[in-house]
mmCIF file as gemmi writes it, N, C-alpha and C atoms, coordinates in Angstrom:
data_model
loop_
_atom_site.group_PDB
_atom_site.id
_atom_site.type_symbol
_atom_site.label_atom_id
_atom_site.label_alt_id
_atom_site.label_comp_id
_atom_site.label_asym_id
_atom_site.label_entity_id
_atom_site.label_seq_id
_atom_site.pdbx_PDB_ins_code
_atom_site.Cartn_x
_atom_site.Cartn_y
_atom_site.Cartn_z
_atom_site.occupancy
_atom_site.B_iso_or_equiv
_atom_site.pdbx_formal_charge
_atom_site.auth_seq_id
_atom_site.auth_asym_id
_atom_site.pdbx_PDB_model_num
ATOM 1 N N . UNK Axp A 1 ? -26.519 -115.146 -95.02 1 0 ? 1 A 1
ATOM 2 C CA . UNK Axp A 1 ? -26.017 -114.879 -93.702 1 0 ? 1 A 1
ATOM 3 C C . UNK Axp A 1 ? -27.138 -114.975 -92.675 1 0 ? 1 A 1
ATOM 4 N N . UNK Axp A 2 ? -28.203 -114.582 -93.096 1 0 ? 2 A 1
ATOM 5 C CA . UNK Axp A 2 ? -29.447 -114.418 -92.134 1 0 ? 2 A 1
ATOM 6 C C . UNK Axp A 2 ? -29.711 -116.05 -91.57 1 0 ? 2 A 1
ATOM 7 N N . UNK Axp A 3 ? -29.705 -117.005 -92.604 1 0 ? 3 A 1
ATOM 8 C CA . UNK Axp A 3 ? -30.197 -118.273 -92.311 1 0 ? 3 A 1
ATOM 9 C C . UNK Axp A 3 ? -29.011 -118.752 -91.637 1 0 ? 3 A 1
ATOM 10 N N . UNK Axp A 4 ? -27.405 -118.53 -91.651 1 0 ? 4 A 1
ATOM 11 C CA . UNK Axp A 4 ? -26.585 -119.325 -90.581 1 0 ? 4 A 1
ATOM 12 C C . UNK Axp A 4 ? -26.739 -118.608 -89.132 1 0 ? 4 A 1
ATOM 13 N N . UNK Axp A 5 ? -27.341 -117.322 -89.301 1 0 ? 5 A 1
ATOM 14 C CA . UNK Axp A 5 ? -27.49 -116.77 -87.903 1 0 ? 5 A 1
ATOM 15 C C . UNK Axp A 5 ? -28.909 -117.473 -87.359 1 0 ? 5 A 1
ATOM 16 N N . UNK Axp A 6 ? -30.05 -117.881 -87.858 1 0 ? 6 A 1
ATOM 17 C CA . UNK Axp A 6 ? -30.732 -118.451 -87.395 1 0 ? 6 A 1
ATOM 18 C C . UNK Axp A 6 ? -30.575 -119.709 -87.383 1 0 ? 6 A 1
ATOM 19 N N . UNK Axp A 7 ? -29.462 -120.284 -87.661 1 0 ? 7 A 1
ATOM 20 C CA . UNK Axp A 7 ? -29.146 -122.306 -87.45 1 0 ? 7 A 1
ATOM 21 C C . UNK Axp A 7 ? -28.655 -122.081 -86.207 1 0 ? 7 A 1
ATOM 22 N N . UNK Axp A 8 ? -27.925 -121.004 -86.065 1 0 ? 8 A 1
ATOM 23 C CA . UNK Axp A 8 ? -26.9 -120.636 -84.593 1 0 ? 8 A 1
ATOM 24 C C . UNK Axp A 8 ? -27.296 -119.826 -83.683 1 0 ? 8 A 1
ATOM 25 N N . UNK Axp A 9 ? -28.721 -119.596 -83.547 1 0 ? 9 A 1
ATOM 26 C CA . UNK Axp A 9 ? -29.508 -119.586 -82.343 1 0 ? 9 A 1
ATOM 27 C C . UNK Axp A 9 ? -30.298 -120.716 -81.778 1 0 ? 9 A 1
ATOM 28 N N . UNK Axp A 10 ? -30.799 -121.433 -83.416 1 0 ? 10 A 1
ATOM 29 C CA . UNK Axp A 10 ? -31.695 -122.36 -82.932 1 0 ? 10 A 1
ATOM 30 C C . UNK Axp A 10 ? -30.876 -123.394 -81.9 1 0 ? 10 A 1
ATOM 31 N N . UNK Axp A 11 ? -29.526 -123.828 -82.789 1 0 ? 11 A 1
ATOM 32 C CA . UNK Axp A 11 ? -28.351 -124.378 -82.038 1 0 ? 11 A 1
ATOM 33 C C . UNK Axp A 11 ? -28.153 -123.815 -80.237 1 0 ? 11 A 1
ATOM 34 N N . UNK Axp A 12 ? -28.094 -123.052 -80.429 1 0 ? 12 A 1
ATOM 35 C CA . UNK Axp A 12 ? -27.555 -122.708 -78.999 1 0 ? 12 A 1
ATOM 36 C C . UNK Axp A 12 ? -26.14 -121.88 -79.241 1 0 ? 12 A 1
ATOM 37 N N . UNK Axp A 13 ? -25.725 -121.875 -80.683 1 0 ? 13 A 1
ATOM 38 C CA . UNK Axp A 13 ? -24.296 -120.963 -80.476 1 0 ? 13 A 1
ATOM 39 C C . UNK Axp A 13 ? -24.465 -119.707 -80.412 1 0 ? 13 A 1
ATOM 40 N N . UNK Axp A 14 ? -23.041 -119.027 -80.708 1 0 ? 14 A 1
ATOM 41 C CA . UNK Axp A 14 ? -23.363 -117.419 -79.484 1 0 ? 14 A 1
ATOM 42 C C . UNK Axp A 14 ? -21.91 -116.895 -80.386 1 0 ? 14 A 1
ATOM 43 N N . UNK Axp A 15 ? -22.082 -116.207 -80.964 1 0 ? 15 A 1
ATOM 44 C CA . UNK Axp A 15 ? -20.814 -115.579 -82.065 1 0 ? 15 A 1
ATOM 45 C C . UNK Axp A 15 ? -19.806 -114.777 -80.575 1 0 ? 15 A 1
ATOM 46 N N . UNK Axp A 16 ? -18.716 -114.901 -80.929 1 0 ? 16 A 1
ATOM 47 C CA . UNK Axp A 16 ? -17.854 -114.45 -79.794 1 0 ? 16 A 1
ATOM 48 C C . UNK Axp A 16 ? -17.875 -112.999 -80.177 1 0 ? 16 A 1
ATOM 49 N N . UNK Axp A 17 ? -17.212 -112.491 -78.914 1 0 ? 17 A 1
ATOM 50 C CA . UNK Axp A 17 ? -16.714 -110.801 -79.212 1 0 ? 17 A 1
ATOM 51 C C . UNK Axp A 17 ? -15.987 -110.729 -80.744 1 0 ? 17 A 1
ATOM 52 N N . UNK Axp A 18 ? -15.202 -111.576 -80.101 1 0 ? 18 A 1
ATOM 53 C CA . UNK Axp A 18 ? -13.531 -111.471 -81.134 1 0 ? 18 A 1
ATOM 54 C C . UNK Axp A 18 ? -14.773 -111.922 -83.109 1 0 ? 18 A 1
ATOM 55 N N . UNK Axp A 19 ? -15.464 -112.44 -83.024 1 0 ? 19 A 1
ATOM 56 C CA . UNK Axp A 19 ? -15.885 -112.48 -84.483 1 0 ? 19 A 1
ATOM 57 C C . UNK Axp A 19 ? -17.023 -111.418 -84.76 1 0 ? 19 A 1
ATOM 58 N N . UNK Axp A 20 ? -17.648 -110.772 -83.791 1 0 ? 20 A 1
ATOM 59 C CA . UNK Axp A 20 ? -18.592 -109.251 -83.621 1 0 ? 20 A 1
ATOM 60 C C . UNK Axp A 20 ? -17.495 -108.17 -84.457 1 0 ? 20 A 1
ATOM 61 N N . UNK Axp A 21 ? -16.265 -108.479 -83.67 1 0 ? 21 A 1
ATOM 62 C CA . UNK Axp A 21 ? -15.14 -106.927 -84.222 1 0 ? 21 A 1
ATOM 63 C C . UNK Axp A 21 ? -15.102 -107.658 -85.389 1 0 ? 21 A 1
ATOM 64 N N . UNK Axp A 22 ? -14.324 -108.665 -85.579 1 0 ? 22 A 1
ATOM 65 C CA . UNK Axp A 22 ? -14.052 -108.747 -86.616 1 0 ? 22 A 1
ATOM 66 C C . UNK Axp A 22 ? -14.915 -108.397 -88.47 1 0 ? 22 A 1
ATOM 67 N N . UNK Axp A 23 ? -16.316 -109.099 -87.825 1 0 ? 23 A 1
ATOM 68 C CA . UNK Axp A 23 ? -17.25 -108.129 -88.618 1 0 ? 23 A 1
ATOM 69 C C . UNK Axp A 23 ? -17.663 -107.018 -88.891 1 0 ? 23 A 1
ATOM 70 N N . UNK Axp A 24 ? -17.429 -106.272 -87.66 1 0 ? 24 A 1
ATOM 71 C CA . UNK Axp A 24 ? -17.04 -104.697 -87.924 1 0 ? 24 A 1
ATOM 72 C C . UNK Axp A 24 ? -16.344 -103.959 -88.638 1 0 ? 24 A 1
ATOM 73 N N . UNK Axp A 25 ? -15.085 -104.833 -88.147 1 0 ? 25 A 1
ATOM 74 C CA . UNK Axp A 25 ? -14.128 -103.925 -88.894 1 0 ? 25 A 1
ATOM 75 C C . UNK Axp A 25 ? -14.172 -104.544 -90.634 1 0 ? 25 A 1
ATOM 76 N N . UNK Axp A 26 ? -14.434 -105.43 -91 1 0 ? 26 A 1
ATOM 77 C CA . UNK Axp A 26 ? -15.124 -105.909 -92.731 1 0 ? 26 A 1
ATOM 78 C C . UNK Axp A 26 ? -15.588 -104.554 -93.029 1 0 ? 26 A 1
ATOM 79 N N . UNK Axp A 27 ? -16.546 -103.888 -92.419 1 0 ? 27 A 1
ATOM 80 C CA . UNK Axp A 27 ? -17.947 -103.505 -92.894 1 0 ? 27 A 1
ATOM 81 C C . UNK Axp A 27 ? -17.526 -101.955 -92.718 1 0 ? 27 A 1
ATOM 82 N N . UNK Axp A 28 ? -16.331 -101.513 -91.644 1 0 ? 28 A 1
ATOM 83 C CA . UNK Axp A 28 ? -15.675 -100.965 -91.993 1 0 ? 28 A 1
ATOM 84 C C . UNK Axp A 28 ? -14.49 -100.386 -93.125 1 0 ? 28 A 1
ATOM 85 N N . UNK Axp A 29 ? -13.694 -101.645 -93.332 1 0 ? 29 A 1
ATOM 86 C CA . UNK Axp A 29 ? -12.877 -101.573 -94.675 1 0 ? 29 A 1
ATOM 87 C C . UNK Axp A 29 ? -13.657 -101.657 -96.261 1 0 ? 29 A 1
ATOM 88 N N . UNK Axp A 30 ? -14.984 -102.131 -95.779 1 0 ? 30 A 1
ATOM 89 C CA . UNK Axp A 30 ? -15.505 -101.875 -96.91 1 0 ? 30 A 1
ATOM 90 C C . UNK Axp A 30 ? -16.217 -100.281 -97.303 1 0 ? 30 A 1
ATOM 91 N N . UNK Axp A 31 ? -16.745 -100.086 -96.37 1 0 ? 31 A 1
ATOM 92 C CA . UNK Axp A 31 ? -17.17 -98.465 -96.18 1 0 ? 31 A 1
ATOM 93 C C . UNK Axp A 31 ? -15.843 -97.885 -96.924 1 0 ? 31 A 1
ATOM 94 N N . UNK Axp A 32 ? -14.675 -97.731 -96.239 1 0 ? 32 A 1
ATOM 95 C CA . UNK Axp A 32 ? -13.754 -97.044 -96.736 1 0 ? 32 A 1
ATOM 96 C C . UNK Axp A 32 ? -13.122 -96.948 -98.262 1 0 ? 32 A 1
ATOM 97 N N . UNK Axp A 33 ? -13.273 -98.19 -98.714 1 0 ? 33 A 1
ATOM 98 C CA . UNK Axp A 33 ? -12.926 -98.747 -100.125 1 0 ? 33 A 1
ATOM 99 C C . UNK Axp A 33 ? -14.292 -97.862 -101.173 1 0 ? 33 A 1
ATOM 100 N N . UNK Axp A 34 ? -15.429 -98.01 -100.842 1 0 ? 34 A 1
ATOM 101 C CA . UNK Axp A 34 ? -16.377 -97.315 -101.538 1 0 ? 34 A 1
ATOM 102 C C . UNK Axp A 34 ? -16.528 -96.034 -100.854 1 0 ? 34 A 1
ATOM 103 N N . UNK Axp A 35 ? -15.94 -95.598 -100.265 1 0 ? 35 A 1
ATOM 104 C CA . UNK Axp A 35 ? -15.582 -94.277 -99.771 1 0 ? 35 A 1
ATOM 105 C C . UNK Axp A 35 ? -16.96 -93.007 -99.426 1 0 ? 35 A 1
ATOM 106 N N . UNK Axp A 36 ? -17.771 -94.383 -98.804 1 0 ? 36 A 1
ATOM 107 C CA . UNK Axp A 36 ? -19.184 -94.01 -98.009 1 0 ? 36 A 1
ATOM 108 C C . UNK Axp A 36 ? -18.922 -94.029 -96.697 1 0 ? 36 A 1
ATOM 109 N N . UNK Axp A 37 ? -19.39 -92.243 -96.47 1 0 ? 37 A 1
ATOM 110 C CA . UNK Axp A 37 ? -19.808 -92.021 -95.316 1 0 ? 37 A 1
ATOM 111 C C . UNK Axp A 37 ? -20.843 -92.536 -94.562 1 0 ? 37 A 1
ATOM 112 N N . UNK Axp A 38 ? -20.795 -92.387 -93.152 1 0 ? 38 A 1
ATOM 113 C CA . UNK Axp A 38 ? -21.93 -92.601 -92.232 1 0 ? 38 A 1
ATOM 114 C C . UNK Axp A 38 ? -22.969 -91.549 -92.733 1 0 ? 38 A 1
ATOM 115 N N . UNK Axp A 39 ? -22.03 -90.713 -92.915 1 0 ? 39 A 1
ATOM 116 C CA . UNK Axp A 39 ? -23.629 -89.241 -93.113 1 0 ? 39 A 1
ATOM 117 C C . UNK Axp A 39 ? -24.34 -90.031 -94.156 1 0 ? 39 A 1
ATOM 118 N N . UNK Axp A 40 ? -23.789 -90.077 -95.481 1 0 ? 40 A 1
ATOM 119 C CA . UNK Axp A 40 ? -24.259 -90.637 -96.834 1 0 ? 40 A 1
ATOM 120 C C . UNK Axp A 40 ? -25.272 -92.079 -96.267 1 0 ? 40 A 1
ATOM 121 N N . UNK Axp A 41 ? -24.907 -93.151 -95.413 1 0 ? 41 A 1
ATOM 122 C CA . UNK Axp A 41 ? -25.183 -94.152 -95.114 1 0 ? 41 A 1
ATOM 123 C C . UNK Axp A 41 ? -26.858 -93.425 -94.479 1 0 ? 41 A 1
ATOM 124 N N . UNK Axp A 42 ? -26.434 -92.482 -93.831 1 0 ? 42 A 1
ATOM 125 C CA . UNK Axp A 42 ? -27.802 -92.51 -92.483 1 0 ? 42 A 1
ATOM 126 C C . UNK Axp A 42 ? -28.758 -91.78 -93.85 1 0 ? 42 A 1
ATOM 127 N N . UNK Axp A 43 ? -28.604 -91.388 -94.87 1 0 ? 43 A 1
ATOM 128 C CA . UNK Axp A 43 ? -29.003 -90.478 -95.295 1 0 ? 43 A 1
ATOM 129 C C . UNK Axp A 43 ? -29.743 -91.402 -96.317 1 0 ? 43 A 1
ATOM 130 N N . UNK Axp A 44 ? -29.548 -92.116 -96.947 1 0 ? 44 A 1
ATOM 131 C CA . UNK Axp A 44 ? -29.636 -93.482 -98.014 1 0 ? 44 A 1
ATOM 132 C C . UNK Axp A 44 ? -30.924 -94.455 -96.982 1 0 ? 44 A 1
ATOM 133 N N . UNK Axp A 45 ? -30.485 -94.183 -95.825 1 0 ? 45 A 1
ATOM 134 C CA . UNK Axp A 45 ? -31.368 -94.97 -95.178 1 0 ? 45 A 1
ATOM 135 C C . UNK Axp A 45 ? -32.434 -94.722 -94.751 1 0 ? 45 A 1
ATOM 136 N N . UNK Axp A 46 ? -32.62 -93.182 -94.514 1 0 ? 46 A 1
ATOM 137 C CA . UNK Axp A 46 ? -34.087 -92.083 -94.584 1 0 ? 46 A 1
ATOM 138 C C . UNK Axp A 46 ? -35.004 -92.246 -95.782 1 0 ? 46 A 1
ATOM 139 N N . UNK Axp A 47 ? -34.017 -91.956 -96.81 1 0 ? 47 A 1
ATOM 140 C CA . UNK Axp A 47 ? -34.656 -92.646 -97.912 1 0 ? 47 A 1
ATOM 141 C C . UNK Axp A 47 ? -35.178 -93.495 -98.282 1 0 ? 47 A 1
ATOM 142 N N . UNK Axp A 48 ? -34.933 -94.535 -97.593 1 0 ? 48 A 1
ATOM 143 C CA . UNK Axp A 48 ? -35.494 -95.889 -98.128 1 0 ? 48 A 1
ATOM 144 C C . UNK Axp A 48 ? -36.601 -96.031 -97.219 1 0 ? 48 A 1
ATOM 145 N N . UNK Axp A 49 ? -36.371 -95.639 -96.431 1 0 ? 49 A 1
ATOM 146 C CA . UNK Axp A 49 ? -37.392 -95.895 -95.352 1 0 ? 49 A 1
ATOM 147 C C . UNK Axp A 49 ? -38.942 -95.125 -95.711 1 0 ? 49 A 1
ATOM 148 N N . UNK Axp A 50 ? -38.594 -94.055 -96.258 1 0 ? 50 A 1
ATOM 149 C CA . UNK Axp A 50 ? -39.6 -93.002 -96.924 1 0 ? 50 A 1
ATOM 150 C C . UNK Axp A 50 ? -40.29 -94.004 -97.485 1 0 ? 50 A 1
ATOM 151 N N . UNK Axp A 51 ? -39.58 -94.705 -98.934 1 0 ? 51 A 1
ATOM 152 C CA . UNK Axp A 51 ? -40.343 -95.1 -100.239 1 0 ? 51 A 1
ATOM 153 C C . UNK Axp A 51 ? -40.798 -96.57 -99.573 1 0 ? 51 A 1
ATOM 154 N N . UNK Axp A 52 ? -40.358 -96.847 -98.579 1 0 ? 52 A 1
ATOM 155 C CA . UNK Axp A 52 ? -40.873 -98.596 -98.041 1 0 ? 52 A 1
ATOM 156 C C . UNK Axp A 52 ? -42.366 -97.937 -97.216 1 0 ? 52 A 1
ATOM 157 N N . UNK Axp A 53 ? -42.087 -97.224 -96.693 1 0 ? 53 A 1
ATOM 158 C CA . UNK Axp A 53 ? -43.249 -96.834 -96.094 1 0 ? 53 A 1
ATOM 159 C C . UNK Axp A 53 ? -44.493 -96.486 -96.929 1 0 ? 53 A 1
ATOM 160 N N . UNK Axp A 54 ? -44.713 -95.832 -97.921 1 0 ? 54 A 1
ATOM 161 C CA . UNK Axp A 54 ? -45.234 -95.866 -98.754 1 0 ? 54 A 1
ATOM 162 C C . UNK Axp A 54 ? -46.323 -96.706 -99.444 1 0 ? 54 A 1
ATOM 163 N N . UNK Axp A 55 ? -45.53 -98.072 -98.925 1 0 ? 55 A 1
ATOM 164 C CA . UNK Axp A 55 ? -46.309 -99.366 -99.433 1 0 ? 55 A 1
ATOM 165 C C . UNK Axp A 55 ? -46.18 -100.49 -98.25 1 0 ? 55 A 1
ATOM 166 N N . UNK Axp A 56 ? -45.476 -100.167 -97.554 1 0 ? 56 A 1
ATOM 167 C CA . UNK Axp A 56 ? -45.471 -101.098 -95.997 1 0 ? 56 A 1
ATOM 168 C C . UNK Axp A 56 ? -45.453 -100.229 -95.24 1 0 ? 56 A 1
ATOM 169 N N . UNK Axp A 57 ? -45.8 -100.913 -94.206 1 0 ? 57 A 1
ATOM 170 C CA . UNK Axp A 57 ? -46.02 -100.723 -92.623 1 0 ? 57 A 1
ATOM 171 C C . UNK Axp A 57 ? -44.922 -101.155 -92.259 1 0 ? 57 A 1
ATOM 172 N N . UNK Axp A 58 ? -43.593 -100.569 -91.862 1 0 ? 58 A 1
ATOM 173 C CA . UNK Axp A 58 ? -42.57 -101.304 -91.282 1 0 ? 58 A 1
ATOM 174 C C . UNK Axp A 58 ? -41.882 -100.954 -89.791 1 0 ? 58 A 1
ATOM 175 N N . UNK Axp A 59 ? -41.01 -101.603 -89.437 1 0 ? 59 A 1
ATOM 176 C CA . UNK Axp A 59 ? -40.512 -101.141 -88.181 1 0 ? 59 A 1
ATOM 177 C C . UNK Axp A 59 ? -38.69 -100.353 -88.687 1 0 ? 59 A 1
ATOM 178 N N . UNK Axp A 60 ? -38.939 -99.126 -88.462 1 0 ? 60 A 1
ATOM 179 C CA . UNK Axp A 60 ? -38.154 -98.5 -88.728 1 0 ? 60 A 1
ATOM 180 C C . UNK Axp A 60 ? -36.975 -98.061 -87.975 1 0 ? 60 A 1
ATOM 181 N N . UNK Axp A 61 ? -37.23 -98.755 -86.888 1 0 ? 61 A 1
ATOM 182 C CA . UNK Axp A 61 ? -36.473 -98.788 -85.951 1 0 ? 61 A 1
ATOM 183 C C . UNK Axp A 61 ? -35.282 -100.034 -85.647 1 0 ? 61 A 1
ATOM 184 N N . UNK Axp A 62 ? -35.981 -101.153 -86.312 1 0 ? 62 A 1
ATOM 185 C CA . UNK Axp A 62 ? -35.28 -102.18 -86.693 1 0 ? 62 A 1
ATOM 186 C C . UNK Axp A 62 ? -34.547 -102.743 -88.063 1 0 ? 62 A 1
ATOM 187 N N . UNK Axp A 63 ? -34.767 -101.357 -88.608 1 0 ? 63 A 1
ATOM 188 C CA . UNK Axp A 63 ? -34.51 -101.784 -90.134 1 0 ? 63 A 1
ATOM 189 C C . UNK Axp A 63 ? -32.455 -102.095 -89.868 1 0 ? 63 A 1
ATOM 190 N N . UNK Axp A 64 ? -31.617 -102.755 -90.651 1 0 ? 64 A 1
ATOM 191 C CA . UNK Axp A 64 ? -30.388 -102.518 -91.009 1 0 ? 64 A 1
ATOM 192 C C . UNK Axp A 64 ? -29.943 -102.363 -92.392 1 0 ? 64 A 1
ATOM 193 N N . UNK Axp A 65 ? -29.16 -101.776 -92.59 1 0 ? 65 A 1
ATOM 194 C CA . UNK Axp A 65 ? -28.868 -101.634 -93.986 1 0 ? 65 A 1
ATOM 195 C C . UNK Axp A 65 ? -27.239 -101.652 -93.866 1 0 ? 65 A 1
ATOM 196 N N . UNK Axp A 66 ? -26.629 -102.293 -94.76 1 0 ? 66 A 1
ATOM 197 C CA . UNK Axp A 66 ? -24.846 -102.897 -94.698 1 0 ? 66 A 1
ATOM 198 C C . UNK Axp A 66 ? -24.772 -102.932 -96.149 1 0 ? 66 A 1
ATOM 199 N N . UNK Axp A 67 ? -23.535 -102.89 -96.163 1 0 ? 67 A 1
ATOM 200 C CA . UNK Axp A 67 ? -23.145 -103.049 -97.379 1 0 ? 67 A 1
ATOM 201 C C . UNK Axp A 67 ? -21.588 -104.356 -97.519 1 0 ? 67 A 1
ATOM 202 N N . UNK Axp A 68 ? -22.414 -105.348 -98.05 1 0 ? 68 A 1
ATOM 203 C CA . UNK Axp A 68 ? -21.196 -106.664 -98.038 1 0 ? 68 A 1
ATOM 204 C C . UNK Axp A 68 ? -20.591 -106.229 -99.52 1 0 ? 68 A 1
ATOM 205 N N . UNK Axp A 69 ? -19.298 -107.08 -99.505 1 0 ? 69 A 1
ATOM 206 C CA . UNK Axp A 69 ? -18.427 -106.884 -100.964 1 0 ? 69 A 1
ATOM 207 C C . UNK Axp A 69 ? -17.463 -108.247 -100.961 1 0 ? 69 A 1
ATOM 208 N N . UNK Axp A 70 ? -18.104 -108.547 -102.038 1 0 ? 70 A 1
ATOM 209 C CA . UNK Axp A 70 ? -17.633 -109.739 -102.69 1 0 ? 70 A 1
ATOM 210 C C . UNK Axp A 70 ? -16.11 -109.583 -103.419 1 0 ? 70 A 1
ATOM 211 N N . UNK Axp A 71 ? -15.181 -110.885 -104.011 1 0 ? 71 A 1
ATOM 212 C CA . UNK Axp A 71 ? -14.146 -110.389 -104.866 1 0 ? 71 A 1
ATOM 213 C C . UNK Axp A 71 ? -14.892 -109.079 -105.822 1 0 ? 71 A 1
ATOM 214 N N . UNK Axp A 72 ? -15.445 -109.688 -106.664 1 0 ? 72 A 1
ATOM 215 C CA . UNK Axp A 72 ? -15.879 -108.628 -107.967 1 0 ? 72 A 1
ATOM 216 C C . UNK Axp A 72 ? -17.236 -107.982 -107.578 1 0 ? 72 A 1
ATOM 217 N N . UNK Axp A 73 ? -18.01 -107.952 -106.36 1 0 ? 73 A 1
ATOM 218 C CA . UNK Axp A 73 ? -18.942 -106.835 -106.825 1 0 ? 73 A 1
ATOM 219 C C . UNK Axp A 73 ? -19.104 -106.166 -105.129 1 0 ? 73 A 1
ATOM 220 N N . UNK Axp A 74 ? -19.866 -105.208 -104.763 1 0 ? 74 A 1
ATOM 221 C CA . UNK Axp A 74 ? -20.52 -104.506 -103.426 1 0 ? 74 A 1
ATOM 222 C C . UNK Axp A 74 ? -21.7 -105.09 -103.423 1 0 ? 74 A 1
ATOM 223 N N . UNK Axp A 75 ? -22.962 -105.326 -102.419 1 0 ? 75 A 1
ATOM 224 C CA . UNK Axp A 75 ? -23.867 -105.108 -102.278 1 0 ? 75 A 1
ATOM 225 C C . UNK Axp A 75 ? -24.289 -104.251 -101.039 1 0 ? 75 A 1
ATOM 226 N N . UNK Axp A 76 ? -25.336 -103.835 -101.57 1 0 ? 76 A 1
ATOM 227 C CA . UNK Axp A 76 ? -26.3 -103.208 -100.783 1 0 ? 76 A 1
ATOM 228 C C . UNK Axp A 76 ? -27.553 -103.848 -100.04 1 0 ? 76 A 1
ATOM 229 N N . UNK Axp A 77 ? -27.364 -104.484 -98.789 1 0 ? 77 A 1
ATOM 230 C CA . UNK Axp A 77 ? -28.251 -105.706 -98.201 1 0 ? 77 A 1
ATOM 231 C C . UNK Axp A 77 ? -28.683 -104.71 -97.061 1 0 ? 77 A 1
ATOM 232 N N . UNK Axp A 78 ? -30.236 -104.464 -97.542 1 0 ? 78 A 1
ATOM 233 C CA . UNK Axp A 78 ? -31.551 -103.991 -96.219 1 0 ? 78 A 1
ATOM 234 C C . UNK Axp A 78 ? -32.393 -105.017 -95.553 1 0 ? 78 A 1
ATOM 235 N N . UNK Axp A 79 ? -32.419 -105.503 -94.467 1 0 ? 79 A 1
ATOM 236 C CA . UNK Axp A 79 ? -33.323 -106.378 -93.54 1 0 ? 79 A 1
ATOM 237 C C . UNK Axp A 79 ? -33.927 -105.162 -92.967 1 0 ? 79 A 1
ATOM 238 N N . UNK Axp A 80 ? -35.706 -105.353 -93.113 1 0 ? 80 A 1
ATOM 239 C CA . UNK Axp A 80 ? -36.875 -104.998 -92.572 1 0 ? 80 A 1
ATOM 240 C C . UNK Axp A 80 ? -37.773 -105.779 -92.146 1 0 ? 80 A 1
ATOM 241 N N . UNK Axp A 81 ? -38.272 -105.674 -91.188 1 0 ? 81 A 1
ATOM 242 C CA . UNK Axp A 81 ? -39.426 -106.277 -90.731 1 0 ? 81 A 1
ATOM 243 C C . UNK Axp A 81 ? -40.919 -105.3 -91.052 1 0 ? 81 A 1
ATOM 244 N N . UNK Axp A 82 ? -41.572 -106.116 -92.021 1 0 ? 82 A 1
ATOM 245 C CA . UNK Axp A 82 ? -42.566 -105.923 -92.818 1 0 ? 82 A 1
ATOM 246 C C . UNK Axp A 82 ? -43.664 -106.049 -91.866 1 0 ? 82 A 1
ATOM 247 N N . UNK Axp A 83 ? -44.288 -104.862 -91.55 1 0 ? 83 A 1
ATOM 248 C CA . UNK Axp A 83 ? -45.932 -105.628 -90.588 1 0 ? 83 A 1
ATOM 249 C C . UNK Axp A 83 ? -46.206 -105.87 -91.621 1 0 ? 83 A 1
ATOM 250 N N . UNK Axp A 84 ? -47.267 -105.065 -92.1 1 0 ? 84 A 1
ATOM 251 C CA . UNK Axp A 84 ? -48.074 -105.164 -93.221 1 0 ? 84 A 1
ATOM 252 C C . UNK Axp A 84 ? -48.197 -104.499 -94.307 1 0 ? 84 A 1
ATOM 253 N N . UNK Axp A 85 ? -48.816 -104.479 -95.23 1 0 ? 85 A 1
ATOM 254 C CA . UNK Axp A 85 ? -48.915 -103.577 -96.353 1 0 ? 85 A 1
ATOM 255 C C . UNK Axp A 85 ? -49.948 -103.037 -96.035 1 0 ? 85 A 1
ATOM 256 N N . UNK Axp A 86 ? -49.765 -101.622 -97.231 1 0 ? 86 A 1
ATOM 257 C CA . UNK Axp A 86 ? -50.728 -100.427 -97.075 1 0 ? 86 A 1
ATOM 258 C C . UNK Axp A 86 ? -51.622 -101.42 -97.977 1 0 ? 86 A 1
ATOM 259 N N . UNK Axp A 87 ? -52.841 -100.853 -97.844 1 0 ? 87 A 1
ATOM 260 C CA . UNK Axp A 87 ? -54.267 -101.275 -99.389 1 0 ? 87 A 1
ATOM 261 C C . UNK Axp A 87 ? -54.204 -99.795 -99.705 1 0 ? 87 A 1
ATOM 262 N N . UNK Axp A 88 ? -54.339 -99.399 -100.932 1 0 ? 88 A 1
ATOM 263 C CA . UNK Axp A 88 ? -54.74 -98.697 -101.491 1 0 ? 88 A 1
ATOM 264 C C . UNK Axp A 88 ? -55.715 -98.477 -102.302 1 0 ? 88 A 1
């Protein structure tokens, strides 16, 4: 998904409202089906952010975390922007 959103900037296209909701509400019906909360969501995402930090330098402010669902499986898809790594 990441690479057709970057063909369709480089392009010049511009995703309409009407396909913004519509992705919403996906990401919604999927939330509901695995019967994850926002709390659970924001909470999963503290977490991760903890153990990434740990070993990166990241922007935590930009992180997203979604959850897509295929016929047969869920995933769990995090985009971060990595400065750098820690040295230890």
């Amino acid at each position: 998904m990441m690479l057709n959103d970057l063909i369709s900037k480089w392009r010049g296209s511009k995703k309409g409202s009407g396909q913004t909701a519509k992705q919403r509400l996906q990401c919604a019906i999927v939330y509901d089906n695995l019967e994850v909360s926002d709390d659970v969501l924001i909470s999963l995402k503290k977490d991760i952010i903890d153990v990434l930090s740990k070993y990166f330098r990241i922007d935590s402010q930009a992180i997203s975390l979604d959850i897509e669902r295929s016929p047969d499986s869920s995933s769990l898809v995090l985009n971060t922007p990595i400065l750098s790594t820690i040295r230890r």
